[in-house]
N, C-alpha and C positions, 0 to 999 in steps of 0.2 A: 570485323565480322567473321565466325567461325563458319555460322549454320544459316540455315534457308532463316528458321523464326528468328533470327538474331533481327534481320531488315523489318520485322513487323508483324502485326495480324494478319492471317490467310487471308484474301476477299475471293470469293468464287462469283464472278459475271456468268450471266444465263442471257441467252439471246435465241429469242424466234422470230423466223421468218415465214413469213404464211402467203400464199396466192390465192386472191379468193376471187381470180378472174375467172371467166369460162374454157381458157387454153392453161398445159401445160407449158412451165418455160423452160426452154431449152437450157438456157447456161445463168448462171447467179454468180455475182462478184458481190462479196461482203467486204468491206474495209473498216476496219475500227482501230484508231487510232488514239492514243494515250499519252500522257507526258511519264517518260520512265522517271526522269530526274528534275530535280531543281538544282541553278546553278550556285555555285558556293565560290570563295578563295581556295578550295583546296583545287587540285586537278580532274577529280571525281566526285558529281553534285552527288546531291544525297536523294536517296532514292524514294520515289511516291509510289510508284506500279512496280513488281517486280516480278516478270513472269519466270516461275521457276518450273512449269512443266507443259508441253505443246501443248495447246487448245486440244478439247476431243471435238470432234463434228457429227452430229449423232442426226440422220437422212433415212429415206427413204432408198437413197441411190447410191452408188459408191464415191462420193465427195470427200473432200480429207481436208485442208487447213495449208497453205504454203506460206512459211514467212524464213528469213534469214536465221541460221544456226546461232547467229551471236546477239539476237535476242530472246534468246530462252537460256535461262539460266546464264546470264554472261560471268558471273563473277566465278563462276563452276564449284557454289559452296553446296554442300552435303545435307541428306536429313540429318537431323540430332538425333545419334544413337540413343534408344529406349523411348523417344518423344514419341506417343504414341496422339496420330493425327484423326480425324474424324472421317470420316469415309465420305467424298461429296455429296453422295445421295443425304445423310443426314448436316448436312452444310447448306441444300436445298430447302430443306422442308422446317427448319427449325431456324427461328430466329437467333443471332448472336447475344448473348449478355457480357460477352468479353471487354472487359475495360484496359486501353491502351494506357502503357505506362510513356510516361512522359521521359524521353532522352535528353541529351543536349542539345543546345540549340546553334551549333556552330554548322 
């Protein structure tokens, strides 16, 4: 693999979290966990989630996102020069009709 699209189609996760108690909450801990790989005979499974850019966290307050450097982008591949990507806003609002091409199965 050269480039980010070589691993796959984009998938953009959207997550909210809402209190509809009568106090504000002091501190929020979100965890979302994913299987990055499935295991294979090679030494590196083959990849199902691939985060290629830090989550944004978009608040009311100054919250940000902490996870380890070496999973975001671990394999440290590049966009595809001229690949021109969709802008998430329109990734939100418009459903996919993209049809994944089938690779090998090894």
């Amino acid at each position: 693999m050269e480039y980010r699209d070589d691993i796959g189609s984009r998938v953009l996760h959207s997550y909210q979290v809402t209190n509809k108690g009568p106090w504000r909450v002091s501190s929020l801990v979100v965890s979302i966990e994913w299987p990055f790989q499935v295991g294979n005979d090679k030494p590196q499974g083959k990849w199902l989630l691939y985060l290629d850019e830090k989550p944004v966290v978009e608040t009311l307050d100054s919250w940000e996102c902490h996870l380890p450097d070496n999973e975001v982008n671990p394999l440290g591949l590049p966009r595809r020069p001229g690949l021109a990507e969709p802008p998430l806003e329109a990734l939100m609002t418009q459903p996919s009709n993209h049809t994944r091409t089938k690779r090998d199965t090894e």
